[in-house]
C-alpha positions as CSV (number, residue, x, y, z in Angstrom):
1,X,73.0,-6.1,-9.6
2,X,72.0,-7.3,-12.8
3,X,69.5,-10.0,-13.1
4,X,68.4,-12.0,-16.0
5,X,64.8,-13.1,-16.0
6,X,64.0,-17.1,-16.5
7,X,62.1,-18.1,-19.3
8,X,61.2,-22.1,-20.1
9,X,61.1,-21.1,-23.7
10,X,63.5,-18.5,-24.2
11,X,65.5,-21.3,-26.2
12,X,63.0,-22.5,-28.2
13,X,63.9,-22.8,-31.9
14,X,62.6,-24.2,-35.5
15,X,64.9,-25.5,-37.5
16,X,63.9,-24.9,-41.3
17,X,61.9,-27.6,-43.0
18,X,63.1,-29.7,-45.2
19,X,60.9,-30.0,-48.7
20,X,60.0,-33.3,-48.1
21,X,58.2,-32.5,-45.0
22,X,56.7,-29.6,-46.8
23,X,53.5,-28.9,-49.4
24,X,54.5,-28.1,-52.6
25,X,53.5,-26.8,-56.2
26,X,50.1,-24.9,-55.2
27,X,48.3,-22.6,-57.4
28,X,47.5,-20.2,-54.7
29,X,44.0,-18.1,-54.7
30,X,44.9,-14.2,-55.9
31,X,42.8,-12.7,-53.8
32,X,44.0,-10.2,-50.9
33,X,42.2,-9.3,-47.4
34,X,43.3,-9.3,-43.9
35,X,42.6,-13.3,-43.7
36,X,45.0,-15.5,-42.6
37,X,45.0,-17.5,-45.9
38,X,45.4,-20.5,-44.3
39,X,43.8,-22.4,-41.4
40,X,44.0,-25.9,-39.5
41,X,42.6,-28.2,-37.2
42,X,44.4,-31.3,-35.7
43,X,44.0,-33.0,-38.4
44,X,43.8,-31.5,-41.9
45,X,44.7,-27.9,-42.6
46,X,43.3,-25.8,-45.7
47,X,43.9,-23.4,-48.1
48,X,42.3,-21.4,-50.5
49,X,43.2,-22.3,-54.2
50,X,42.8,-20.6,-57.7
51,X,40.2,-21.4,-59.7
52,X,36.5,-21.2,-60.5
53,X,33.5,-22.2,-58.0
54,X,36.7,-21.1,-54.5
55,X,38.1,-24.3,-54.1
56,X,39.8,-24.8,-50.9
57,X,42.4,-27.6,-50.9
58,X,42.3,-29.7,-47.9
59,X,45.0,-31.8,-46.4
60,X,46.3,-34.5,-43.5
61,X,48.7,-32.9,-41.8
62,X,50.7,-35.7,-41.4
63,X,50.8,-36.3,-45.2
64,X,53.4,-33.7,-46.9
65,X,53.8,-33.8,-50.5
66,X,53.7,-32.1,-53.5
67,X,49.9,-31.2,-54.9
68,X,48.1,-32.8,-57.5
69,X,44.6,-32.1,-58.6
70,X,44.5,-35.7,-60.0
71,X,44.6,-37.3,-56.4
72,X,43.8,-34.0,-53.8
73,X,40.9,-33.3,-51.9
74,X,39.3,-30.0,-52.1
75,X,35.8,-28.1,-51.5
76,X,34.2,-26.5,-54.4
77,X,30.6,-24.8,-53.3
78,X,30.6,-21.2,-53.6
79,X,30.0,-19.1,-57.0
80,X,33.2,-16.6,-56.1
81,X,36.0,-16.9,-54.4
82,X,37.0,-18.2,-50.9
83,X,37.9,-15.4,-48.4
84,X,38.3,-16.6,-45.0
85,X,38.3,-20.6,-43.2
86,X,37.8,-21.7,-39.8
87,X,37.7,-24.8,-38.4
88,X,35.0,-25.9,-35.4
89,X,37.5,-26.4,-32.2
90,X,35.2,-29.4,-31.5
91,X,35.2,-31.2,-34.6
92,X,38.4,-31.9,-36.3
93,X,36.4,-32.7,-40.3
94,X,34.5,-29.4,-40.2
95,X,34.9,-26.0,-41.4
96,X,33.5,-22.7,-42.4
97,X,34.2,-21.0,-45.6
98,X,33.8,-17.1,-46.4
99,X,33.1,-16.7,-49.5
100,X,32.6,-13.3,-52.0
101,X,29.0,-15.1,-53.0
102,X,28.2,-13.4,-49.8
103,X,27.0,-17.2,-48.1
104,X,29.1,-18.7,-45.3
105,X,29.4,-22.6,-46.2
106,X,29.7,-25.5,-43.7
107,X,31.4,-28.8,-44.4
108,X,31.9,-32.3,-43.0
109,X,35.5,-33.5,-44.4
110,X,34.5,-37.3,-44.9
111,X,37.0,-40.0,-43.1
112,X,37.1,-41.7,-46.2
113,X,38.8,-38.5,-48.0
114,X,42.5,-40.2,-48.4
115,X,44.6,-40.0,-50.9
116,X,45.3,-43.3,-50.9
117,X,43.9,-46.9,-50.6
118,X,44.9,-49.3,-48.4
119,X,47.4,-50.8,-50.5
120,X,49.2,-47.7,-51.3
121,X,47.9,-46.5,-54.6
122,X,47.2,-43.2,-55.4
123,X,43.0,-42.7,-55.2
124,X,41.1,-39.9,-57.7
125,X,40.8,-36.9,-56.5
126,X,37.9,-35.5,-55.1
127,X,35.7,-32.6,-54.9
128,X,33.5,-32.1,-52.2
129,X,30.6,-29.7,-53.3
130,X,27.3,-30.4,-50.9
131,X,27.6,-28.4,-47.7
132,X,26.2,-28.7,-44.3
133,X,24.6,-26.1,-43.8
134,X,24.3,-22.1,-46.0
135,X,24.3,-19.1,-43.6
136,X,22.6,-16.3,-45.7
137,X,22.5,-12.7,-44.2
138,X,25.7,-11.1,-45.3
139,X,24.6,-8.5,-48.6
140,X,28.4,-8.4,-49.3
141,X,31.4,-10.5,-49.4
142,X,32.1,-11.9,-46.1
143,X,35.8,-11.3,-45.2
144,X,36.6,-13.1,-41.7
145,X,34.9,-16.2,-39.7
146,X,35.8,-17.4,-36.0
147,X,34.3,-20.1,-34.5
148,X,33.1,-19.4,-30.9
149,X,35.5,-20.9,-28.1
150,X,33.6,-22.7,-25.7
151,X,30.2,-22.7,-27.2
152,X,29.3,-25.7,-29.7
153,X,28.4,-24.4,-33.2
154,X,28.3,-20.8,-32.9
155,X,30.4,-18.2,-35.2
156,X,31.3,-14.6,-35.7
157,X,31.6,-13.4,-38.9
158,X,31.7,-10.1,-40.7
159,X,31.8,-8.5,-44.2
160,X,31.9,-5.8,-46.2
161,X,28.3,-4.9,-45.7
162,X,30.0,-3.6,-42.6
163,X,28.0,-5.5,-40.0
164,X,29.9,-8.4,-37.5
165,X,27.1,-11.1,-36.8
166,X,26.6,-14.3,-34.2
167,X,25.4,-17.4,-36.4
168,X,23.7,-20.4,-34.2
169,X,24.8,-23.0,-37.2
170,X,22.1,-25.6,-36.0
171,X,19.4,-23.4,-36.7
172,X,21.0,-21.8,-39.9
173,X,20.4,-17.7,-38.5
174,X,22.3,-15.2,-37.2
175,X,21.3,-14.3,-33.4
176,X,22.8,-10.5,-33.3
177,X,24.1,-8.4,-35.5
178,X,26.6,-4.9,-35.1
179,X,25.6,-2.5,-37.7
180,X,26.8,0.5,-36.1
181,X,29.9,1.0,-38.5
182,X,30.4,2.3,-41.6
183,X,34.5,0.9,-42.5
184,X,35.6,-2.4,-43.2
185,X,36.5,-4.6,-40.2
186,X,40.5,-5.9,-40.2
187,X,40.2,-8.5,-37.4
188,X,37.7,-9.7,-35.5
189,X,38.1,-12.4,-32.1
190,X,36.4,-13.8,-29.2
191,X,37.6,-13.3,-25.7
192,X,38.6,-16.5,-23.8
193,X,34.8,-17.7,-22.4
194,X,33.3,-16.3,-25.5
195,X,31.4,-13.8,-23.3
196,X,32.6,-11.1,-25.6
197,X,33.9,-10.0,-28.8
198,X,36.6,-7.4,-30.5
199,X,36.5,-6.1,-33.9
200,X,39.1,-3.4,-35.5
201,X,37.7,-1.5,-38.0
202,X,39.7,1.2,-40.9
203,X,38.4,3.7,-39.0
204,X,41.1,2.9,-36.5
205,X,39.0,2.0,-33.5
206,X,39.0,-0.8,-31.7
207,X,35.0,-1.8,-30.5
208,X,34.5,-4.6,-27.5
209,X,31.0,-5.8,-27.4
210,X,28.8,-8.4,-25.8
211,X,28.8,-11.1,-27.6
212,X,25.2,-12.8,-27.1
213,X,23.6,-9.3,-28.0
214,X,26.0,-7.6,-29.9
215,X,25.1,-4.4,-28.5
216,X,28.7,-2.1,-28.1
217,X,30.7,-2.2,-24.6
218,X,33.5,0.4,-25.2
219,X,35.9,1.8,-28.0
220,X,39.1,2.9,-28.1
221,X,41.8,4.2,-30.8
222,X,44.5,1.3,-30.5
223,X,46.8,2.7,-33.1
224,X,47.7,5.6,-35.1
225,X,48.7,4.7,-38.4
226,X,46.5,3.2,-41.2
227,X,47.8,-0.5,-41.5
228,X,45.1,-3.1,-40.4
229,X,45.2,-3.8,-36.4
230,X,44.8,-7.7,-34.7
231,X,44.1,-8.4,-31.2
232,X,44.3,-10.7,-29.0
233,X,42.9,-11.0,-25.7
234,X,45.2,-12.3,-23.2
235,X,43.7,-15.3,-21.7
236,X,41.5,-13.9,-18.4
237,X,44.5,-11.3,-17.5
238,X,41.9,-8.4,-18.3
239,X,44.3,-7.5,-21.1
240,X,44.4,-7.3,-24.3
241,X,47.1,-6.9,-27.1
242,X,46.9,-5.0,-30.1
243,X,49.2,-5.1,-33.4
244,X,49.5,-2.2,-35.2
245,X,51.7,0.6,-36.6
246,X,52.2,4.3,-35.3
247,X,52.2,7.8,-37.2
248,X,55.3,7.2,-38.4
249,X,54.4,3.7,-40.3
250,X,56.3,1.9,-37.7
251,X,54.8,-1.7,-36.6
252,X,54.2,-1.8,-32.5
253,X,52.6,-4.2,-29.9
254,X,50.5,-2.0,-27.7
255,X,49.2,-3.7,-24.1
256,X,46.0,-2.2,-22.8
257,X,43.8,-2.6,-19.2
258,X,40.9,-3.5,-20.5
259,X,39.2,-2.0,-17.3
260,X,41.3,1.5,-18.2
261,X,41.6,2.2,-22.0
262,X,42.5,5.7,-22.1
263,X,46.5,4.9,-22.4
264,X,47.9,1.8,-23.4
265,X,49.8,-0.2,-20.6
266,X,53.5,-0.4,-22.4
267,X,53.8,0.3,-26.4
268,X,56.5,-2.1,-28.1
269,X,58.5,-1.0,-31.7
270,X,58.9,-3.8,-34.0
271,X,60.6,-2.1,-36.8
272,X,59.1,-0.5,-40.4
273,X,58.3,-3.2,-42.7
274,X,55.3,-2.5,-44.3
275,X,53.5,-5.9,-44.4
276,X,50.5,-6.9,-41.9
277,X,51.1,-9.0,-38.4
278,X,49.7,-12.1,-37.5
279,X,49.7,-12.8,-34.4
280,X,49.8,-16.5,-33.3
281,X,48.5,-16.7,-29.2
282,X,49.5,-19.5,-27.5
283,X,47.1,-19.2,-24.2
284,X,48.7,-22.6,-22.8
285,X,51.8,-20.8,-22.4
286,X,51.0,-17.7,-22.8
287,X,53.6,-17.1,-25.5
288,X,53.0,-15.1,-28.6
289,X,54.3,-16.0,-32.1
290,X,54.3,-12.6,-33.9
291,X,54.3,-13.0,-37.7
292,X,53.7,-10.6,-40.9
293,X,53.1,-11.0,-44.2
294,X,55.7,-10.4,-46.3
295,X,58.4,-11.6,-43.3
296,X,60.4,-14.1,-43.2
297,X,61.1,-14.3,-39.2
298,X,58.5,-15.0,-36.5
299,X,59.0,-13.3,-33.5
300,X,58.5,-14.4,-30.2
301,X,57.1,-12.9,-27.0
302,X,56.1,-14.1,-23.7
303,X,53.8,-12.1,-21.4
304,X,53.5,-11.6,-17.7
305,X,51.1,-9.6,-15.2
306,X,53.4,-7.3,-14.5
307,X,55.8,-4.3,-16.1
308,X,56.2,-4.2,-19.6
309,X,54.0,-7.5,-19.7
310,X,55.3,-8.6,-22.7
311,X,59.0,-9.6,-23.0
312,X,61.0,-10.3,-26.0
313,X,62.6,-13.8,-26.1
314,X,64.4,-14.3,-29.7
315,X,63.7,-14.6,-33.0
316,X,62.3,-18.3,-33.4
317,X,62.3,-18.0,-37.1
318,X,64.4,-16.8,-39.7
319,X,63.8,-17.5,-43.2
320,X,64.5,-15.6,-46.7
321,X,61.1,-16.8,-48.0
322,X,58.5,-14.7,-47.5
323,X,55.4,-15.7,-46.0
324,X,52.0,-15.1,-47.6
325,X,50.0,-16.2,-44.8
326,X,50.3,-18.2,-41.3
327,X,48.1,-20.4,-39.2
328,X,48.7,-22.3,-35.3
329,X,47.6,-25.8,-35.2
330,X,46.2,-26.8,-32.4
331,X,48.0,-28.3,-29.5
332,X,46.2,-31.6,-29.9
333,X,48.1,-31.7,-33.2
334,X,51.6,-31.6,-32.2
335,X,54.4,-34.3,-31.5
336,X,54.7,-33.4,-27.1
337,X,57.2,-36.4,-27.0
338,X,60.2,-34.5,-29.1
339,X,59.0,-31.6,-27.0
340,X,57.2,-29.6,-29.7
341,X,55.6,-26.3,-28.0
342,X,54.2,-25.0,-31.3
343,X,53.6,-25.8,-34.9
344,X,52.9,-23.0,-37.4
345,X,52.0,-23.1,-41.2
346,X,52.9,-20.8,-43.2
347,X,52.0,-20.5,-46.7
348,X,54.0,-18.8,-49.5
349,X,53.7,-18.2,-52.6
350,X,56.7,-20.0,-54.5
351,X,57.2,-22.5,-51.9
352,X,54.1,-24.2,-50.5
353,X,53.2,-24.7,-47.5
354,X,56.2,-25.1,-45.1
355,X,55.7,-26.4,-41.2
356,X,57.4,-24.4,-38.7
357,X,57.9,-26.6,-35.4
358,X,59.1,-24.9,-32.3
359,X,60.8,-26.8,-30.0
360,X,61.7,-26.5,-26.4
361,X,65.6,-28.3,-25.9
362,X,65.7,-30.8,-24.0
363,X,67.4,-33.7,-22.4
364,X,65.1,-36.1,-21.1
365,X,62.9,-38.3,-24.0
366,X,59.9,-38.1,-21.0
367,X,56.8,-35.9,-21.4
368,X,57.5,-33.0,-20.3
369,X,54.5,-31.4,-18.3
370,X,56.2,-28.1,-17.5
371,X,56.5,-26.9,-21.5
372,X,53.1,-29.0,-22.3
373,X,50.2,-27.6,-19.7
374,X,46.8,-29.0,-20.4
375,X,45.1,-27.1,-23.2
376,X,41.6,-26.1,-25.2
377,X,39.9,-29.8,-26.2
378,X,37.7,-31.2,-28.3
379,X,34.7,-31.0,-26.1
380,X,32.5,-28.1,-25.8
381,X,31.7,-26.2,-22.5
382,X,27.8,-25.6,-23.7
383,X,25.8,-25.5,-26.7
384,X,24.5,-22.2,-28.6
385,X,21.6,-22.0,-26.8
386,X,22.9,-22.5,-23.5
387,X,25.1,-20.0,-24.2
388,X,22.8,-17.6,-25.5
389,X,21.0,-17.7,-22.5
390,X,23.8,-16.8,-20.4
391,X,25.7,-19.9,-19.5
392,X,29.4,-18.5,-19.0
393,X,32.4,-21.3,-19.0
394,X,35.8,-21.8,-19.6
395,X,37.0,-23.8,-22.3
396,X,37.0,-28.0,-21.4
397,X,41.0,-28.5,-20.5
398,X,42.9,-31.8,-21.7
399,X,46.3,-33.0,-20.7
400,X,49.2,-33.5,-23.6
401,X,50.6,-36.4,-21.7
402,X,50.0,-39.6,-23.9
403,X,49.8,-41.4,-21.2
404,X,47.0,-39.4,-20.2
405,X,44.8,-39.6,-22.8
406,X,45.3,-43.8,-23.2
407,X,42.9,-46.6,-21.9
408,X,45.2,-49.8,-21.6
409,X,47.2,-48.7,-23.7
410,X,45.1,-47.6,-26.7
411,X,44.4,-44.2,-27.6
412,X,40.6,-43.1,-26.1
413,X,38.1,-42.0,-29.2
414,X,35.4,-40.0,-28.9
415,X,32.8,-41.0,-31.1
416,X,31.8,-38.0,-33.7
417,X,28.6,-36.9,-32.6
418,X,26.1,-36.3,-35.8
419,X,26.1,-33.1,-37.0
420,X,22.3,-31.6,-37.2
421,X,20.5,-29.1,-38.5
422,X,16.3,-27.9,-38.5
423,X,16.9,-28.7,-42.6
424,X,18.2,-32.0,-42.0
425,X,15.9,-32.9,-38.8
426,X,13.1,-31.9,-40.8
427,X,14.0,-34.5,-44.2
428,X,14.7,-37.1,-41.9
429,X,10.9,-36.5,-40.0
430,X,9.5,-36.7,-43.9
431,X,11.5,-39.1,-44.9
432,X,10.1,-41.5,-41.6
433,X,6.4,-39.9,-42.1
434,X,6.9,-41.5,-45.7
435,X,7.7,-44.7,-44.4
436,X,4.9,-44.8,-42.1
437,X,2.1,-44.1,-45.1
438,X,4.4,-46.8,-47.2
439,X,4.1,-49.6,-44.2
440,X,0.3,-48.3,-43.3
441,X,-1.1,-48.8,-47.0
442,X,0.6,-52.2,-46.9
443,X,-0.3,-53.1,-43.6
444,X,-4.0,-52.0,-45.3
445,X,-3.7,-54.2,-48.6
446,X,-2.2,-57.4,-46.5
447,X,-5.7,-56.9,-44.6
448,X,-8.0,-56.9,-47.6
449,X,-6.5,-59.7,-49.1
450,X,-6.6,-61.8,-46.1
């Protein structure tokens, strides 16, 4: 007999936005890559804009609107365009900029940077142009940037120098580096601890290696045909998913053992658009939002451990807009109470920026646990240099439950820990041996004259 298999989210739907819950009239960056285009934490997203010195825009999430240069908030530091953005996991106000200046860029978002006073009225805009901290290493323009999962202040990046490198942002240097190619990289991503790293390259292989060294753990052609691949690993499964497209130019979802990669587990068609996937892991659920540039529908998949591991559960999104670019926000970001699973961006290029929210039906106006597992926080599991000397952890777990994450009833804050770096330690130590000589040679003068 027959039997249909149970899914919590094989109803989940988005509803399409309506334009005043959307960002509107951008002047979109022209450039082209296998970048995302857009990028958020839980509390401002950002995209890359048009215009001279890579402005990124930056925006609240929970402030929709159309764009105005007279009253927005953007990033202006690098001497070429922005490439690639990612935001620290464990720091809401910072992000990394790619640039084709060949620097990487850090940046504190100030808490002051709103739009509007306290009475309502529209502030100036500003431009943001000092950064945290440069990462110089890259000879060429540096195309992709992840932030490491459970480690504080480390990233990946790579470029079209064709090396992937490990930055420890503290102390402004790259701590390994994979030459050992000689094609541009598509994708790059960490596994779930951060113990290791993927990178898919033009050449069509697919290269795992260990992340604190850098040094290559095994290889494998994922796909046949020459559009760019993505993976994602698939939480601590030992699996790993790869998105690409056959001889024939047709897209496909391979599963692969990473223990056994001479065969894929199961292949999945998609169909014979041409554009790029994006693929949108969510690890709390293990659900995967499968979008492509140039689509207007996001796809959705849910995996378990067993045969064909992934399993189709509808099309969550149908649109006639296509999208340029998408981006998850994290779960820390989302509305749990109206029973929100997901939140996608996606960014087009005649309509804006347009929030995709994914919603599990329900009855009850309670929390629901069952759709809303604990996910990834805001705290780290170790720093960079723990890490680097071999500390392996999984990622620090919160609950979604409001009431959870209140103190007599008020929200708990964390307060933002100051970000440092040698460069800025080492002012601050000349700045404080100045003020010793200053309070010495008056202590000295107060003693002559007495």
């Amino acid at each position: 007999m027959f039997k249909i298999r149970s899914s919590k989210y094989r109803h989940v739907f988005c509803d399409q936005p309506k334009v005043e819950e959307c960002w509107t009239d951008f002047r979109l960056s022209t450039v082209t890559g296998d970048q995302q285009y857009i990028k958020a934490s839980a509390k401002y997203f950002a995209v890359g804009m048009a215009g001279g010195g890579g402005p990124v825009i930056v925006n609240r999430l929970d402030r929709p609107g159309r764009f105005d240069i007279s009253t927005s908030q953007y990033v202006s530091g690098h001497s070429g365009a922005v490439l690639d953005i990612d935001w620290n996991p464990f720091d809401d106000s910072m992000m990394a900029t790619a640039s084709e200046d060949t620097n990487i860029k850090l940046w504190n978002i100030p808490d002051d940077w709103e739009p509007t006073d306290d009475k309502g009225n529209a502030r100036a805009g500003k431009s943001l142009t000092e950064s945290l901290v440069d990462l110089t290493g890259h000879s060429k323009k540096v195309t992709l940037l992840r932030f490491h999962p459970t480690a504080n202040n480390t990233l990946l990046s790579t470029a079209a120098d064709h090396t992937v490198k490990v930055w420890d942002v503290e102390n402004s240097q790259a701590v390994s580096s994979f030459d050992a190619i000689d094609n541009l990289v598509h994708d790059i991503v960490w596994d779930v601890k951060g113990d290791q790293y993927a990178f898919s390259c033009k050449d069509k292989m697919v290269r795992l290696c260990d992340g604190r060294t850098g040094m290559e753990a095994a290889s494998f052609q994922a796909h046949q045909g020459v559009k760019s691949v993505k993976i994602v690993y698939v939480n601590d499964s030992g699996k790993m998913f790869t998105c690409g497209a056959s001889k024939q130019s047709s897209r496909e979802i391979k599963v692969w053992d990473l223990k056994n990669l001479d065969k894929p587990l199961h292949t999945e068609s998609i169909d014979t658009a041409a554009g790029a996937m994006i693929p949108l892991w969510d690890a709390d659920t293990a659900v995967m939002y499968l979008c492509g540039k140039g689509d207007g529908v996001v796809r959705l998949y849910e995996y378990e451990d067993k045969e064909p591991y992934i399993f189709k559960l509808n099309d969550g999104f149908r649109s006639n807009t296509p999208g340029k670019g998408y981006c998850a926000v994290p779960k820390r970001g989302l509305d749990v109470m109206k029973h929100e699973t997901m939140r996608i961006l996606k960014v087009t290029n005649s309509a804006g920026v347009q929030p995709l929210n994914f919603m599990v039906p329900r009855k009850s106006d309670a929390f629901q646990d069952d759709i809303n597992p604990p996910t990834a926080s805001s705290t780290p599991a170790h720093g960079c240099h723990e890490w680097l000397e071999g500390s392996s952890k999984d990622p620090v777990t919160v609950s979604l439950n409001p009431a959870d994450r209140a103190t007599n009833g008020h929200s708990v804050v964390v307060p933002k820990k100051a970000f440092k770096t040698v460069s800025s330690l080492a002012k601050e130590l000349d700045d404080a041996n100045k003020r010793i000589a200053f309070l010495e040679k008056k202590l000295q003068q107060n003693n002559i004259a007495f």
